[in-house]
N, C-alpha and C positions, 0 to 999 in steps of 0.2 A: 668440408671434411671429405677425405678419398672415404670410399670402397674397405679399402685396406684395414682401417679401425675398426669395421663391424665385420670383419672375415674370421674375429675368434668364434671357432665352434661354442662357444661359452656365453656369448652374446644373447642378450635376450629377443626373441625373431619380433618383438615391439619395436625394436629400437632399427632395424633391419626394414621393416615394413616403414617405419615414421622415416626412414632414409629417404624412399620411394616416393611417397607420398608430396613430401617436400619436392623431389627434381622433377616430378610432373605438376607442381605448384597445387596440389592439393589441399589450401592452408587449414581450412576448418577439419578435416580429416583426421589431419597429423597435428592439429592444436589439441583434439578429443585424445590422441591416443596416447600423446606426451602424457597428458591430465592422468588417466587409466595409468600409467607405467609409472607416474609420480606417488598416486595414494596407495599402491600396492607397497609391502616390504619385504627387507630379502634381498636386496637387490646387491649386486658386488659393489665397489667402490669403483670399478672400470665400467659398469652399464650406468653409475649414477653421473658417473662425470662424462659420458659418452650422452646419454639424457640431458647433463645438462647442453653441451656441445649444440646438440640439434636444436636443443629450444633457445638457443642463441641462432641457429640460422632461420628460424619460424619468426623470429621478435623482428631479424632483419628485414628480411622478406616484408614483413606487415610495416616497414617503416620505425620501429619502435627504440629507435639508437640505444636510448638510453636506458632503456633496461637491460641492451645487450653489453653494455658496457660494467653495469650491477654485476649480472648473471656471470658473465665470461671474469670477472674480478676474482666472486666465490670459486666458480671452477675451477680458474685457476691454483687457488690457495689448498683445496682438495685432490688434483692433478700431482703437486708434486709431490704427493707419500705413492704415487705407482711408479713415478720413475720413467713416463711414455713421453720421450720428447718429441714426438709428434704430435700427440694430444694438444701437449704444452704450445707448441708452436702455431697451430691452428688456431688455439683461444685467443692466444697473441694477436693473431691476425684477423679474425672475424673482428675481434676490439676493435683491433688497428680501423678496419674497413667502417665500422659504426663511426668513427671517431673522427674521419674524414667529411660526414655530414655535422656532427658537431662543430667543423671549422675553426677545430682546436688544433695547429700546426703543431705547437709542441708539444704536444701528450701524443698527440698523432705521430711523429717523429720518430719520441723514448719509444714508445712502443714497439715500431717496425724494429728499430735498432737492438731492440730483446728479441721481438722473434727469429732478428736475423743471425743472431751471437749462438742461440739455440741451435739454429739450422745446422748453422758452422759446425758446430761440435757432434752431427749424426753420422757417424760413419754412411759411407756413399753405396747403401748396399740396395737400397732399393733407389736405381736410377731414374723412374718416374717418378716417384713419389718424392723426391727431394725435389726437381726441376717443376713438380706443381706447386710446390711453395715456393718457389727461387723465383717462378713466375709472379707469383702474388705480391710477394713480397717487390719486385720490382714497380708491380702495377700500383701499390700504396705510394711508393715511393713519387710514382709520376704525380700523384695527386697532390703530397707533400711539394712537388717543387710548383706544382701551378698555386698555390696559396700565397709562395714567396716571390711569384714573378719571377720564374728561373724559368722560361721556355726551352730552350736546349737541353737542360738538363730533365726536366717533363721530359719532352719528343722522347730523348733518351733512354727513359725507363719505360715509357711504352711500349717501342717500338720492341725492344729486349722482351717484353714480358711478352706479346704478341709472337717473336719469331719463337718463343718456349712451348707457349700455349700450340700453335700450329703443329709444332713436333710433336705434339702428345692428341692433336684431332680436338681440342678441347674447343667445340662450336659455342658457346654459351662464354665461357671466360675469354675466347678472342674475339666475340662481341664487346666485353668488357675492355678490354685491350683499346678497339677501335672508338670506341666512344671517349677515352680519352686522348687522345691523339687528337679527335675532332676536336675537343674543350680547347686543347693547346693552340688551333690553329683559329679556333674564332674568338676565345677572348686574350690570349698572349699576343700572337701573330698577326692577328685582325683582318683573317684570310678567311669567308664564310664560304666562298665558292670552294676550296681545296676539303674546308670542313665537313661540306654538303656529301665530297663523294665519300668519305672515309665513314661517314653515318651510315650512308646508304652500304659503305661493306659490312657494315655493325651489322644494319638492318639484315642483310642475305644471311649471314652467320645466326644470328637469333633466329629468323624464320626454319635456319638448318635444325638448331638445337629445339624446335620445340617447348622451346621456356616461354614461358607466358610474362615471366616476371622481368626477365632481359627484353623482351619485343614490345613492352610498353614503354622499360628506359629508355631503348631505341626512336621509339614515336615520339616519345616529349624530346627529347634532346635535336631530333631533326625540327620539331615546334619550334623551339627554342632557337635555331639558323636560322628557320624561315621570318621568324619577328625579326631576326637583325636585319635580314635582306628586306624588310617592310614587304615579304610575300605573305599579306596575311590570310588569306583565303586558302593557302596551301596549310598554314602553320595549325587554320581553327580545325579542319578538317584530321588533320595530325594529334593534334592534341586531343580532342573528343574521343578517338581511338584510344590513343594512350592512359584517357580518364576510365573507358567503359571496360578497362582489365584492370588498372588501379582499384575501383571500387569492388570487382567481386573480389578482389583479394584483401579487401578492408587494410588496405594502406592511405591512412588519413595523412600522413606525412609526405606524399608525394601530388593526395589531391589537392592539399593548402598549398603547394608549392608551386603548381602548376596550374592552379587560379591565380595564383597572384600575377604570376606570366603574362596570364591571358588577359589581365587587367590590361598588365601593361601594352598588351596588344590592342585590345578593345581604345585605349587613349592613343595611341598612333592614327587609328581607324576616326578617330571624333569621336565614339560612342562614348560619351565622360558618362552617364549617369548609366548606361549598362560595365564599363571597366571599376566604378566606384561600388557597385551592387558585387561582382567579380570576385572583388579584393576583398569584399568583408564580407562575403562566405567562406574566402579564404582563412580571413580573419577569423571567424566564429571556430572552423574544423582545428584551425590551430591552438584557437585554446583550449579549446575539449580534450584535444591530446595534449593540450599541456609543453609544446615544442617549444622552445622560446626563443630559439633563434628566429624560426620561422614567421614568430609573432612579431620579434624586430623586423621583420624583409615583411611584411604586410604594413606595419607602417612606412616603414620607408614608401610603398608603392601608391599605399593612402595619399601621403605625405606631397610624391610629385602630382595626382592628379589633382588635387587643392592648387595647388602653387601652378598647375595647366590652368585654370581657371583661374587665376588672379588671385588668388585668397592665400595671401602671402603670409597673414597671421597662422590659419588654421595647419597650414603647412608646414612651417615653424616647429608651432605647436607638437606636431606629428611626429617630425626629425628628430627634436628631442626625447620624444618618448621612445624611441628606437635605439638612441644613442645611450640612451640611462641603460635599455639591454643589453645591448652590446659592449658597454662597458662592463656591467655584471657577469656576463660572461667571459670578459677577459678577449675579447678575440677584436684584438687591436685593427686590423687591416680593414674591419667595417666601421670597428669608430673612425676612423680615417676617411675612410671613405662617406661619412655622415658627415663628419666635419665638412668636409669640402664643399655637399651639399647645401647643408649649414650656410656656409659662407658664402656662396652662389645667391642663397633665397635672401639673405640681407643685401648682397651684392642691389638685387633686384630690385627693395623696398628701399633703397639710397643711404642705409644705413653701414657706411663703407669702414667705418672703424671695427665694429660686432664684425663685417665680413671677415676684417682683416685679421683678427683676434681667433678667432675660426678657425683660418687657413694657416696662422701660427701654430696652433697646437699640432693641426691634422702634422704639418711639417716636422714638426718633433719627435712627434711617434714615430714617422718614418724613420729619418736620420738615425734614431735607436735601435731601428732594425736594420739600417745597413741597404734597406731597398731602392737599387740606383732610379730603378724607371718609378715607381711613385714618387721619390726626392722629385725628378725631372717634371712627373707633371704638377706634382705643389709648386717646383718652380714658376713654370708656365702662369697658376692661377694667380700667385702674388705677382708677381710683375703685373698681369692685366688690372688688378685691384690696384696696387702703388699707382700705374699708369694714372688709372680714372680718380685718384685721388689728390693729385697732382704731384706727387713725392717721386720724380725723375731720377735723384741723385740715389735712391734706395730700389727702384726700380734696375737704376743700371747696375747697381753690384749682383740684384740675385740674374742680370744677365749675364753676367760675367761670369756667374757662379756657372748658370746653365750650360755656359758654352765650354768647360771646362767639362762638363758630364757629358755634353754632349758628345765630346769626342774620345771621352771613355765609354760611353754604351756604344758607338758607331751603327743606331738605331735608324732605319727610314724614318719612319714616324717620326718619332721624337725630334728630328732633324729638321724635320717641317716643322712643327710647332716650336722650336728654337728660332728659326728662321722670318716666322710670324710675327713673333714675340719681337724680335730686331726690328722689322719695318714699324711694329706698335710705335716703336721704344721713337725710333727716327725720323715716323711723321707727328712728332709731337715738336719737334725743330722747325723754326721759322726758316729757316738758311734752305733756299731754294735745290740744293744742291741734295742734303740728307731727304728733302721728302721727294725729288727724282729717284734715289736710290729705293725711299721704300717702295717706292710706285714699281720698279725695278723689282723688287723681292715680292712684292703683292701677286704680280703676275705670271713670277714661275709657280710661286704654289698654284693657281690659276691651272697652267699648264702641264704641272707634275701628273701622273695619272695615278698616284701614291694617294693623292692627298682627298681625303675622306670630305662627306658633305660640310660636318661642322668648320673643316678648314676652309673649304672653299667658300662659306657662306658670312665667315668672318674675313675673306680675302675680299670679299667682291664687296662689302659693303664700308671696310675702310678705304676702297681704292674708289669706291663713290662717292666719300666724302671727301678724300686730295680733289677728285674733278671737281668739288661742289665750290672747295675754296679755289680753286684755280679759275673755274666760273664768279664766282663774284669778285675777283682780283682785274680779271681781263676785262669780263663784261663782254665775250665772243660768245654768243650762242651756238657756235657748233661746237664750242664744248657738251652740249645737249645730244650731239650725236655721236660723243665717247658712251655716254652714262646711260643713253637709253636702251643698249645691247647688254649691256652689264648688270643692270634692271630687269631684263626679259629671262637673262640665263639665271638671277638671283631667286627668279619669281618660279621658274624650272626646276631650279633643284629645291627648294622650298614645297612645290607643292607634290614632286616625286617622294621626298622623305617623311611629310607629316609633320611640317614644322610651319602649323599654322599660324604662328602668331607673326611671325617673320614674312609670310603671304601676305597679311592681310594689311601690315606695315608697309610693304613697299608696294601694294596699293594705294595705298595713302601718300605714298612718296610721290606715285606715279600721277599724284590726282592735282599736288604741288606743281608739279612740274611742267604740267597742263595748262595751268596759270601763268605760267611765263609767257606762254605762248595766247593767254586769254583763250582758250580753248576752256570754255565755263561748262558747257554739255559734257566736254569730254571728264573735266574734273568731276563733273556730279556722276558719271559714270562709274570711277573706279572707288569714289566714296559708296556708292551702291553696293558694288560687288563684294565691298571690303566688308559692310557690314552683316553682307547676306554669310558671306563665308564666315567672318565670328560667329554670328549665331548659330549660325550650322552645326560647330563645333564647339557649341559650349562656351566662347570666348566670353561670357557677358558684360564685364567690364569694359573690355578694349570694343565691343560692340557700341555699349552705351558713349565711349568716346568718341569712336568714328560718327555717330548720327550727332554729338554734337560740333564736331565741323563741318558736316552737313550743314548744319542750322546756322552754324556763325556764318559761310558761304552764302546761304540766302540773302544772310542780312545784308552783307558787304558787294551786292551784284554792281549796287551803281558805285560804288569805290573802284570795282574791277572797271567798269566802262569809264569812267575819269581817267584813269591810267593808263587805258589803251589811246581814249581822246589825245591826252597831252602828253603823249610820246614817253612815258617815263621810262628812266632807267631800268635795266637790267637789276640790277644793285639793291632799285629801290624796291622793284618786284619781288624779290627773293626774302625783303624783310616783311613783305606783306603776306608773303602766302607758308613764312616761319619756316621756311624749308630748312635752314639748319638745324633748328629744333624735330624736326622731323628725322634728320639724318643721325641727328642725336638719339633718338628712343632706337633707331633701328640698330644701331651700333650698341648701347649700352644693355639694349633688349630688356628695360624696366617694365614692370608689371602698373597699368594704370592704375591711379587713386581710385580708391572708393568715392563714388560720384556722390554730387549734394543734386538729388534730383528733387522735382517739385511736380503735383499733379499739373497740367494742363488745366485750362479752362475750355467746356465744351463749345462750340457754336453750332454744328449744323449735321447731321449724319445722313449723305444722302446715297442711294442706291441708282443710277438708270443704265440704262439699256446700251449694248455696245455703239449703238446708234444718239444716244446723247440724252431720250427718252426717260424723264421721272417715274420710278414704279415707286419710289418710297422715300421720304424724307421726315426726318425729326427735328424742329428747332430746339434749341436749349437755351435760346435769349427773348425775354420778353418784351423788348424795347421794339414799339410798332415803327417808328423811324428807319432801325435798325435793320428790321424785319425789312421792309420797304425796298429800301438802300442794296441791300442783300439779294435778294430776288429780283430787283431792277438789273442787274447787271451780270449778275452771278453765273444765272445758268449758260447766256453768251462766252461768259469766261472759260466752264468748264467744256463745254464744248471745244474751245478752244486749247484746253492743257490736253483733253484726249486724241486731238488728231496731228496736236503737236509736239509735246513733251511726251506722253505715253508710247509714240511709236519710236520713241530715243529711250527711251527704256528708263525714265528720269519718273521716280516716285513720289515728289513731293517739288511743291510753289507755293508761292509767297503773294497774297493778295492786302497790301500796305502791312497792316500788324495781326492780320492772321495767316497761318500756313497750312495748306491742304495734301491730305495726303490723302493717295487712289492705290487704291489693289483691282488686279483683273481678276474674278471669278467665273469666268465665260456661263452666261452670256450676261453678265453684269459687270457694270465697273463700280467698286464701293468707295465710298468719297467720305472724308472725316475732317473737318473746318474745324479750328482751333485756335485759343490763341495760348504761346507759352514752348517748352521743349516738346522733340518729339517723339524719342523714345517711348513711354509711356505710351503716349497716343498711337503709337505704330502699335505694339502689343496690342493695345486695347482695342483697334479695330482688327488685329486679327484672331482676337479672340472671338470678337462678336462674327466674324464671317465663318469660322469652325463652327459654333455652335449651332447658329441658323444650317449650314449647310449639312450637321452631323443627323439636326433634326426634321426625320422625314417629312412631318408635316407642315413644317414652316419652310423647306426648301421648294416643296410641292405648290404650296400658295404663289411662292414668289415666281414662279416657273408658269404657272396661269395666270396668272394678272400681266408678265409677262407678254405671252402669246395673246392678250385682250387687248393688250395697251393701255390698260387702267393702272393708277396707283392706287397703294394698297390706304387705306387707312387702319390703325391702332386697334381700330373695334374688329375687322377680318379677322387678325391673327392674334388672338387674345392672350396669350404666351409668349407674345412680343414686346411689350411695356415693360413687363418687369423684368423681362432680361436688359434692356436696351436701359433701364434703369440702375438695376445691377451695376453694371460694367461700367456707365458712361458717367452717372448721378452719383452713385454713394460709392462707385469706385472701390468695389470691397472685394476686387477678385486681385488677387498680388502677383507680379512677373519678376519680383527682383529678388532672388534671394542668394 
């Protein structure tokens, strides 16, 4: 609302001061003085509807859409017995602006198009005061068109409302102006660097205007570049500012919204159990305020960090519940967008018909709306679905379909992923000739500088599987020395973008491929690393799988030494060490099964010295033979894995049908006999090295018997039994959940 509304001498000076109060962002001030200016009467029908007016930009302010969309309703229906088509036109548009976070295009649409019919019809006598809503009214409209994927047409009314706002000095709405222009260039254009500067002119314009309420949209919305650019240390830094003016202005709608964010940044980072804590305080603020889009975009966020952790059910689960909102509220372009999800997460769980059924629907909604670039990317997803399902003949018509869109958006992007989509389509062809060609089209996306990580990370890992079969056709091993650059740049931009599952996979690849060459150290090398990185980041499942081909690798040492003895094939290597299958989970990118895991059986928990030296050991088998057998030979052996597997950085061996594993705790090495998986067991000795080390007085003991050269026995540390019982006996502490 101008100036200009409250300049009748007639005006109540409440309603004049609640003006002020608001554009110095004084919300609790001018919340108190609205209240005072409400229960009084008397008031004219122009201070009541000018009252309401304000407490429609105070509801804004606080986040409150949907009252302002109530309120500004009423107002409006009271508005038209004065005849103030400025009034009128304001109401219109604060709605319009509320209605935009509703992510309701077409109520958002009718609207501007009423306030803009009004506008029309005010004679042009005050030439500011029309050109401030001419601006507004443009700037709705850019929002309108980023909803429908209209980028040009956005930039368009931006840019328009921005060269208005500048002629009128208006610092605060050409802040406004510039934040959208940035939306346009980071999620249409998928340009965050161009995006980055156009925030930071937001940001100078806000800092000009003194708005508290603009220079925090500023902060979140520069958060919001910097997660896409995975600069997240710029982004948390950003966004914490942006929360700590949020909150004194008690706008719970902006702080749900930018936790949920910050989830999703926290799971880029690996933090899954601080981004899942994140999202559902998001969660919680959002239903207190009762938002319910927002409470869909909270599951959604739940949703992917379950389905980041393998928990393919619970994510599901999630999507659905988002999707039931989103359809209740009618705002198609996120069921669409849930759909495709949807069908990803079944993709995932091998259930390719649910996928396909999925990506059907989401495709319908589209096409009903006319939107060529969502058409283009449903396109995109059913082809790769058809592909992996083996339906080639229905795969090539939605390519055919694509390439026909294709060359009506005349899209970069979307050009690439057309492009893709063909080499999918053509190394599925035995004929020598079509998988040259894909090989051919794998490697300019490759080399395009267009082409974004996910493309390159699906380029580089189809173009290792043509080399995988072209290796086991020839049986040349320098085909090894196409795939292992292609491997190291897969592993590169994998571990720049926070796509750790795809890391820790072509570790696994790399640990395959090691075995060709019989290179057994080096394979148990990148099976290590792989597991260390799952865990790291929450991966549990795909952790617990990587430790057991760990274990199946123990078992099969002397198969590997047979095969090196008796010269085998190429051929016959490659079926031993599953590499297709390997190439296979990296391309289809499936979530491991739910493991059938089983406790271990204990045999021996020993502790010595970096020097080879017993401070402490516990049997867990009663068998005197056994006993015998074990310590006859044993501590020779460990000795031996410490000064020669340990300085290879190799965690675990295989003494006939038991398997050891060591952790370094300087100045100890801890050593855990077992027979059975090892999972479990790895947990459960490092659970017992935390605890001992957490607690002073057992870490203190083992640290003097140390420095003595004594070992410790059971009775020294009396607090030692029934934890070592705990953990290793009754097995009652859980690591898998």
């Amino acid at each position: 609302m101008n100036e200009e509304l409250l300049a009748n001498k007639d005006t109540a000076k409440e309603l004049i001061l609640v003006k002020q109060l608001l554009s110095e962002c004084k919300l609790d001030q001018a919340d108190q003085l609205i209240k005072k200016f409400e229960e009084k009467e008397g008031h004219t029908l122009h201070d009541l509807v000018l009252g309401h007016l304000l407490n429609c930009e105070l509801l804004f302010l606080r986040g409150l859409h949907q009252d302002v969309v109530k309120l500004a309703d009423q107002a409006y229906k009271e508005s038209l017995k004065l005849g103030k088509i400025l009034i009128l036109v304001d109401i219109l548009l604060i709605k319009a602006h509320s209605l935009v976070y509703h992510k309701q295009s077409d109520n958002l649409l009718a609207t501007i198009k009423q306030g803009e019919e009004l506008l029309k019809s005010l004679p042009q006598e005050l030439p500011a005061e029309y050109k401030e809503r001419e601006a507004y009214i443009a700037y709705l409209k850019g929002w309108y068109y980023i909803f429908i994927d209209e980028a040009e047409q956005a930039l368009k009314n931006f840019e328009y409302s921005l060269e208005l706002r500048e002629e009128l000095y208006a610092k605060k709405e050409m802040a406004l102006s510039l934040i959208g222009i940035a939306w346009v260039f980071l999620f249409l254009k998928l340009d965050s660097e161009r995006a980055i500067k156009f925030s930071e002119k937001a940001m100078i314009a806000a800092e000009e205007s003194g708005n508290k309420w603009i220079l925090a949209n500023c902060l979140n919305n520069m958060a919001i570049e910097h997660i896409f650019k995975r600069e997240l240390d710029r982004a948390f830094i950003l966004a914490e500012q942006g929360m700590r003016i949020f909150n004194d202005l008690n706008n719970e709608f902006r702080k749900a919204l930018m936790l949920t964010n910050m989830g999703g940044a926290y799971l880029q980072r690996g933090e899954i159990d601080r981004a899942l804590k994140t999202v559902e305080l998001g969660m919680t603020i959002a239903k207190e305020s009762g938002i319910k889009w927002v409470i869909g975009f909270c599951f959604i966020s739940m949703a992917q960090i379950h389905i980041f952790k393998g928990d393919l059910d619970r994510g599901i689960m999630l999507y659905e519940q988002s999707l039931t909102i989103f359809n209740d509220l009618n705002i198609k372009r996120w069921v669409g967008n849930i759909l495709n999800n949807l069908g990803e997460a079944y993709r995932q769980k091998g259930e390719l018909d649910r996928a396909l059924e999925c990506l059907e629907q989401g495709l319908a909604l589209y096409d009903a709306s006319g939107n060529l670039k969502r058409i283009a990317s449903y396109y995109d997803y059913l082809i790769q679905i058809l592909i992996e399902r083996g339906d080639l003949e229905k795969a090539q018509k939605f390519l055919q379909r694509y390439e026909q869109l294709n060359t009506q958006l005349k899209d970069k992007h979307h050009n690439l992923i057309y492009q893709l989509d063909k080499a999918l389509l053509l190394k599925t062809s035995n004929r020598a000739r079509n998988r040259a060609k894909a090989e051919e089209i794998l490697n300019q996306i490759l080399e395009d500088e267009d082409s974004d990580f996910e493309l390159m990370l699906k380029a580089l890992t189809n173009l290792c599987e043509l080399l995988i079969t072209e290796l086991r056709m020839t049986n040349d091993l320098e085909v090894l020395e196409e795939i292992n650059p292609l491997i190291d740049r897969l592993s590169d931009i994998a571990e720049k973008t926070g796509s750790y599952s795809i890391l820790c996979e072509s570790y696994i690849f790399q640990a395959k491929l090691s075995l060709l060459t019989f290179n057994i150290k080096k394979a148990q090398q990148f099976l290590i690393k792989s597991q260390e990185l799952a865990e790291r980041f929450g991966l549990k499942l795909l952790a617990i799988k990587i430790s057991e081909e760990h274990d199946e690798l123990l078992k099969q040492l002397t198969l590997w030494e047979n095969l090196k003895d008796s010269n085998s094939s190429l051929k016959e290597r490659m079926e031993f060490a599953q590499l297709n299958d390997q190439m296979e989970n990296m391309i289809r990118q499936r979530v491991s099964e739910q493991p059938n895991l089983s406790d271990e059986d204990p045999v021996l928990l020993l502790v010595v010295s970096e020097g080879g030296i017993p401070i402490f050991s516990q049997l867990f088998v009663k068998d005197q033979s056994f006993e015998e057998h074990l310590f006859g030979g044993f501590f020779t052996a460990i000795n031996s894995f410490i000064k020669e597997k340990f300085s290879e950085r190799l965690d675990r061996a295989t003494f006939g049908e038991h398997t050891l594993l060591m952790s370094s705790v300087s100045p100890f090495f801890m050593c855990y006999v077992f027979k059975g998986q090892s999972y479990q067991a790895q947990q459960r000795i490092r659970y017992f090295i935390d605890k001992i080390q957490n607690d002073e007085e057992i870490w203190q003991k083992f640290k003097k018997f140390y420095q003595l050269n004594q070992e410790i026995q059971l009775k020294d540390i009396p607090s030692l039994e029934p934890l070592i019982t705990k953990i290793f006996i009754d097995k009652s502490v859980t690591f898998i959940t």
